[in-house]
N, C-alpha and C positions, 0 to 999 in steps of 0.2 A: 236847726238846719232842716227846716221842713220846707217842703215847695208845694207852692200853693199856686191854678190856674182857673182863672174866672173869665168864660169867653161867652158873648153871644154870634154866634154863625148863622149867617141867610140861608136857607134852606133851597133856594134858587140860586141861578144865574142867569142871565140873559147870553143865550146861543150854547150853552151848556145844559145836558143832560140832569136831570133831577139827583138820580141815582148816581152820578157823578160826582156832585158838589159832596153827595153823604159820603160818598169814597175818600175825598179828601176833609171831609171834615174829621171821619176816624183816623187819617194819616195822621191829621194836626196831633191830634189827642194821644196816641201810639209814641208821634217824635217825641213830645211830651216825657211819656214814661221811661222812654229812653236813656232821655239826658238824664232826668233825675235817678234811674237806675248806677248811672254811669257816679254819681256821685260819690265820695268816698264814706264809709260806716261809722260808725262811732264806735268808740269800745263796747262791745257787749253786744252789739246789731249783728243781727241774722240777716235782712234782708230787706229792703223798701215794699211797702204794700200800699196800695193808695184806697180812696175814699172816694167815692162818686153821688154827682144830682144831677138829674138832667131833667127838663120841662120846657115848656115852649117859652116861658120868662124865667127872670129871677127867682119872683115870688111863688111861681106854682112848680117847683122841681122835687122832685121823686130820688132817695137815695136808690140805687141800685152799684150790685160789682160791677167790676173792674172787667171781669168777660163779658160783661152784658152792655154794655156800651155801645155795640153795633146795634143790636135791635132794639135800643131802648131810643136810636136816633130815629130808627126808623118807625118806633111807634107813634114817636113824638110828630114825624112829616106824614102820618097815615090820619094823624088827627088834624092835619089841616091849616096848621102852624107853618107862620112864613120865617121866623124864627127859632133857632131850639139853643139856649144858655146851657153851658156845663160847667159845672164844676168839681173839678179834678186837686185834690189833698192827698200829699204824700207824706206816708207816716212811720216809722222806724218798729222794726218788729223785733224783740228782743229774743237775745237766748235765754232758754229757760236752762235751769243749771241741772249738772249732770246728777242722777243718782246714784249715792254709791252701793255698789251691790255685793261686797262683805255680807259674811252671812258669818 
């Protein structure tokens, strides 16, 4: 029950704002975490955590977290890329068990 999103976004538009399209390209990516948040846990799951790469293609993407996602879009359109691919893997965080503290 993993979710997995592989997208490339135009870093332009025509008659829209630069800074605009990166607006909504982190909304995409946000709803994203969202839904898969919303998903039900498994036995044992603490919490959904996800996995990130972002780069101006496929082949040249850079892991970074989950908070860095905004400025990693943004580093990717300061390098000059008309494109920026993400990829975003959601992965189950387990509980680690409790210690008993009898002494």
């Amino acid at each position: 029950m993993v979710g997995n999103m592989k997208r490339t976004f135009k870093l332009t538009a025509p008659g829209k704002d630069d800074a605009r399209v990166r607006d909504k390209i982190r909304h995409e990516i946000n709803k994203y975490a969202k839904r898969e948040r919303r998903k039900a846990l498994p036995e044992g799951g603490l919490r959904w955590d996800f996995t990130c790469a972002i780069g101006p293609t496929e082949e040249v993407t850079k892991p970074v977290e989950f908070k860095a996602v905004g400025q990693a879009i943004e580093a990717v359109a300061e390098e000059g890329a008309v494109t920026a691919f993400v990829s975003t893997q959601s992965r189950l965080v387990k509980r680690s068990p409790r210690q008993s503290t009898a002494t």
